[in-house]
N, C-alpha and C positions, 0 to 999 in steps of 0.2 A: 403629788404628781399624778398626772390622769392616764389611762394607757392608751395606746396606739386604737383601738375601737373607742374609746370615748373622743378622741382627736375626731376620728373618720366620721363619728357619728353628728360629731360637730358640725362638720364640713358641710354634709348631706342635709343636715336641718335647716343651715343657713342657706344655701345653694337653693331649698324650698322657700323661701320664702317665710321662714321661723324666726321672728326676735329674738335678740339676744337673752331675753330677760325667759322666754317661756323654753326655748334652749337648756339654762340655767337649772329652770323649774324640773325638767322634763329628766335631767341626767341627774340631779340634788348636787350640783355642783356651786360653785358663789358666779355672780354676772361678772366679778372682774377678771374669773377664769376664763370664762368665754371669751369675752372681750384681749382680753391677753394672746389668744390662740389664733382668734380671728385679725385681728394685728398685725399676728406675726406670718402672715401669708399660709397660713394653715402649716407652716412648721412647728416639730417637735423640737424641744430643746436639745441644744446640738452639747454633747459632753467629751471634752478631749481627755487624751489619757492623761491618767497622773505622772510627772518625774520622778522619778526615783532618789529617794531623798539620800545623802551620800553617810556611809556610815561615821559613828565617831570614832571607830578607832584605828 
């Protein structure tokens, strides 16, 4: 998982006119991470809470 400034940094490279591949290069991250980020409308993964598993006893 990449953090909130490698997101933002993403955004901002693409927004300039940065391929995804020199992107990639530029953070040492993989292209289908990029790719994946840019995708998803520059969202971060959205994580719901856990349920509460119920006890056994």
């Amino acid at each position: 998982m990449i953090s909130r400034e490698e997101v933002m940094t993403i955004q901002i490279l693409y927004q300039q006119g940065y391929s995804q591949r020199a992107i990639a290069k530029e953070l040492g991250i993989s292209r289908n991470t990029v790719k994946r980020y840019l995708q998803n409308n520059f969202n971060e993964p959205k994580y719901s809470a856990r349920t509460a598993k119920h006890s056994k006893l």
